[in-house]
C-alpha positions in Angstrom: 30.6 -25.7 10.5 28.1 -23.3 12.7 26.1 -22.9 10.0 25.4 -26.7 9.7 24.8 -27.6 13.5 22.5 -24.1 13.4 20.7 -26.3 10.3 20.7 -29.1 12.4 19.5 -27.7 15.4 16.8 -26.1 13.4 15.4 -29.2 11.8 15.7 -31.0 15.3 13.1 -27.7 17.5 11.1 -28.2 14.5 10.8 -32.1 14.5 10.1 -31.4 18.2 7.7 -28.4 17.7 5.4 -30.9 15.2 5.1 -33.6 17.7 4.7 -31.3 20.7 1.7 -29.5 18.3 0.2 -32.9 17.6 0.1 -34.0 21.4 -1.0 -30.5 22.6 -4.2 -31.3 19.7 -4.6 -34.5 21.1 -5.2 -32.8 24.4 -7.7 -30.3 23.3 -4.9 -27.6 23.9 -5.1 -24.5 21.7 -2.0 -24.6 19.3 -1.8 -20.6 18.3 1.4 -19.8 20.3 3.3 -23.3 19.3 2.6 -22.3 15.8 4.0 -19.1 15.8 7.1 -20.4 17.2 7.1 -23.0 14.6 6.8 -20.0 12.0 9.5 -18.3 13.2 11.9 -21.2 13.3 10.1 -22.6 9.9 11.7 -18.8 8.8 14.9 -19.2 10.0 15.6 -22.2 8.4 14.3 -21.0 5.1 16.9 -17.7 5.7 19.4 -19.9 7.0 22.7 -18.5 5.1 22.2 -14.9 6.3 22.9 -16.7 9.6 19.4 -16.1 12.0 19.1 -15.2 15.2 16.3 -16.3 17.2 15.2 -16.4 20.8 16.9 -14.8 23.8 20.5 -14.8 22.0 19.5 -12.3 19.2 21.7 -9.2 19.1 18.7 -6.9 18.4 15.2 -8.1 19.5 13.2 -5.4 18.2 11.9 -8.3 16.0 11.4 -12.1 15.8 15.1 -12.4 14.4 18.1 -10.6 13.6 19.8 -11.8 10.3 23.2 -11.3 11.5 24.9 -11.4 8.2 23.0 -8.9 6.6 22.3 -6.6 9.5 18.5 -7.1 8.8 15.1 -7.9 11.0 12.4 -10.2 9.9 9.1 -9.7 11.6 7.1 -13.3 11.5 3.8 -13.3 12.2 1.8 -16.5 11.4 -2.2 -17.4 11.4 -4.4 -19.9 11.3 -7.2 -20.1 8.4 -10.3 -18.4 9.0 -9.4 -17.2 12.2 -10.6 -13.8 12.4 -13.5 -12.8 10.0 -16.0 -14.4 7.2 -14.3 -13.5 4.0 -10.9 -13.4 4.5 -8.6 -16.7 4.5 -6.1 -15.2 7.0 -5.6 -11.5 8.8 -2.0 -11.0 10.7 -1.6 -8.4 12.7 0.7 -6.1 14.0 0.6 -3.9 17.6 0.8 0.1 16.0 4.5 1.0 16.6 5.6 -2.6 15.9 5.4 -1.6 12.1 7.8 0.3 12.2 10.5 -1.9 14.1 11.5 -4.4 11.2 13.0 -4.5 7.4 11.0 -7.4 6.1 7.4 -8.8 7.3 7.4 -12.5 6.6 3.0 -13.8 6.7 2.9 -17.4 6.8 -0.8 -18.4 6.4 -1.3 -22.3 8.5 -4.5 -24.8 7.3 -6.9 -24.6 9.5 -6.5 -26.0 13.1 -2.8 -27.9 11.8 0.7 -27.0 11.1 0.2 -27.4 7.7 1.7 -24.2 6.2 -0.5 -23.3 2.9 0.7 -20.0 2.4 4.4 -17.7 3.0 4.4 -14.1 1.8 7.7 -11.5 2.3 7.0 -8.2 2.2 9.8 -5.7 2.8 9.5 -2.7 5.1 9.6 -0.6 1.7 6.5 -1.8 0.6 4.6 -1.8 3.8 5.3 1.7 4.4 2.9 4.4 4.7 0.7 1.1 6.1 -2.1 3.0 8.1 -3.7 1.8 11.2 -7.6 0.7 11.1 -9.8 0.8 13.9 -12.9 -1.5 13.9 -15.4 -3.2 15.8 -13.0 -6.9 15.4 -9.6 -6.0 15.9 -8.0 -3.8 19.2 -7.8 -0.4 19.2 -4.4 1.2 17.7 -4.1 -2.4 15.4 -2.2 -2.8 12.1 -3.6 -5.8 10.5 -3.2 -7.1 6.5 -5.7 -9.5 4.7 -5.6 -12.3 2.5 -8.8 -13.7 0.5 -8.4 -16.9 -1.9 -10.6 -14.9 -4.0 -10.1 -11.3 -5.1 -13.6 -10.5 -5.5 -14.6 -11.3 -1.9 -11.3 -8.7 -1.1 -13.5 -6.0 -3.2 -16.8 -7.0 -1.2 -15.1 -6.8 2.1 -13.8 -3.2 1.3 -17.0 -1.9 0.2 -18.8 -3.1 3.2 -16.0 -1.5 5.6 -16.0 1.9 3.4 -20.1 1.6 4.3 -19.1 1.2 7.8 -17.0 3.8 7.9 -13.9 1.9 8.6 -11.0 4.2 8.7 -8.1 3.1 5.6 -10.6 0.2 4.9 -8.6 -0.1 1.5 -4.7 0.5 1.7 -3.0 -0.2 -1.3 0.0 -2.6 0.0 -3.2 -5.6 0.7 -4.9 -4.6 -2.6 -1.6 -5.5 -4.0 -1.0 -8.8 -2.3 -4.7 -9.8 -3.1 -5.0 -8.8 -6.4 -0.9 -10.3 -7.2 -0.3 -12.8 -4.4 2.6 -14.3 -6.8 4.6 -10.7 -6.3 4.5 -11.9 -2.6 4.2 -15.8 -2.6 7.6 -17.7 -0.9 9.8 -14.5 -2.5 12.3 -16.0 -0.2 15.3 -13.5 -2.9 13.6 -10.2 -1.2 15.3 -10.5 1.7 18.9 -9.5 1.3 
């Protein structure tokens, strides 16, 4: 029974969350924060029968939500399309010691100005670890971001030009991966268990 009225109450914030995003467009408003909302409730629904927690009545809120029949926490962090550099389609980041803080990272990559979401990866804290932090000239000091490119070979060009740049862990194995074998990553929903 609470897990349908949680379902219900789920599809309801995020009926609500679409409309509010569509008015606060109308309005010239910047949607970033609304969306990331949306991603996290978009990921609670998706995990719904490990029974989410979200918002200020999580147990543990060392991340976005605590899956409270698993004892697990999901990390959400959404984007919008070509948001933060040339090449690459989207770029999440993380604050340094946030990394550390979650079992599964959960990238959900939104179309370009919408809340149209185009991509979803899962990544558990097993494969992320060992994720170094890179210092540039784009992203704040002490950052721990992760890449995706539609196209491998602009992944390749991007590295070589940082490595020339002298970008510290401008290649790191976990975003090779999820360029070079996306589907590894793509809506995995099973990983998380």
């Amino acid at each position: 029974m609470e897990e349908t009225s949680t379902t219900t109450k789920l599809n309801e914030t995020l009926k609500s969350l679409e409309e509010t995003m569509d008015e606060l467009k109308e309005l010239g408003y910047p949607i970033g924060r609304v969306r990331s909302i949306y991603g996290e409730l978009y990921t609670a629904k998706k995990l719904i029968d490990l029974q989410p927690q979200v918002g200020r009545d999580r147990e543990y809120t060392r991340a976005d939500i605590y899956l409270s029949k698993i004892c697990k926490l999901v990390e959400v962090k959404s984007c919008e399309k070509n948001k933060m550099t040339e090449n690459a389609t989207w770029v999440w980041t993380f604050g340094e010691k946030q990394i550390t803080k979650f079992d599964y990272a959960v990238l959900i990559g939104f179309g370009e100005n919408s809340f149209d979401i185009e991509k979803v990866f899962v990544l558990s804290h097993n494969e992320l670890e060992g994720w170094p932090v890179r210092k540039d000239n784009v992203r704040k000091k002490g950052t721990v971001y992760i890449s995706y490119y539609d196209n491998f070979e602009d992944y390749e060009k991007d590295v070589e030009e940082d490595v020339k740049k002298g970008v510290k862990n401008a290649e790191i194995e976990i975003e090779k991966e999820l360029n070079k074998y996306s589907e590894k990553f793509e809506n995995r929903w099973d990983k998380i268990r």
